[in-house]
Residue, then its C-alpha position, 0 to 999 in steps of 0.5 A: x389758424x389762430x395761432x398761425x395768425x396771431x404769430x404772423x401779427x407779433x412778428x410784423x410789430x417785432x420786426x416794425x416796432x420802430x415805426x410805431x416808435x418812430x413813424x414814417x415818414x408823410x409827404x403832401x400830394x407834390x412828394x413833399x416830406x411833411x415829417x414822420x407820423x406815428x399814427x400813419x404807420x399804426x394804420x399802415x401796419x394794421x393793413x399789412x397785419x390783415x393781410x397777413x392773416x388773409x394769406x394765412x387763412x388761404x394758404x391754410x385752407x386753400x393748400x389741403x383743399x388744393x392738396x386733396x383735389x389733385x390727389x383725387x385725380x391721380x390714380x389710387x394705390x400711388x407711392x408715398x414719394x409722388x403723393x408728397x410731390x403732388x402735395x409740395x406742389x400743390x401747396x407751392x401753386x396756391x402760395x404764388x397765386x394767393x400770397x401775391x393776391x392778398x399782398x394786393x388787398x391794399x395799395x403799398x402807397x396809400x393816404x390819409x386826410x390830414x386830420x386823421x393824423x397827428x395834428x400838425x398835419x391836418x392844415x393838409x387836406x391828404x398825407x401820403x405814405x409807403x405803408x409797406x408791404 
């Protein structure tokens, strides 16, 4: 699950390295563009980071659990090949119920005060920002 995680975290910074660099882009409460912060996408990628390592832990551990209980319930002695579709199955349910779940963890819009961003924004008392998902 460590692993899983940790290669989920260097993949989102690989593939938003750019915005680190860069920043995103920041507007006031009226959808005026202040300019870019960095700093607003190192708190915007640190929530999609956690909320990747929240579905990796429930599909790890949801999946076999889920796996296991609908293979309890199915008659014993079952051939291999509908053993494996109960378990593509069941890991396939608690990936589109949980992965959407964990997505929602935090808002994709979200804000900051502005002077917990660089300082050229502090003068507003929130920035807003698309923190992607």
């Amino acid at each position: 699950m460590l692993g899983v995680s940790v290669g989920a975290i260097v993949n989102l910074m690989l593939t938003r390295s750019q915005e680190l660099q860069n920043g995103i882009p920041v507007t006031d409460a009226d959808g005026r563009e202040l300019g870019t912060s960095e700093l607003a996408a190192q708190y915007g990628l640190g929530q999609c980071a956690a909320t990747r390592v929240a579905w990796t832990v429930a599909l790890l551990t949801l999946a076999p659990v889920a796996s296991t209980a609908a293979l309890r319930v199915l008659p014993a002695g079952l051939p291999r090949s509908i053993a494996a579709v109960v378990d593509v199955g069941s890991t396939f349910g608690v990936i589109w119920i949980s992965v959407p779940l964990c997505i929602a963890i935090f808002p994709q819009h979200t804000d900051l005060p502005g002077t917990r961003v660089e300082e050229r924004f502090a003068a507003h008392e929130r920035v807003f920002f698309n923190k992607g998902l």
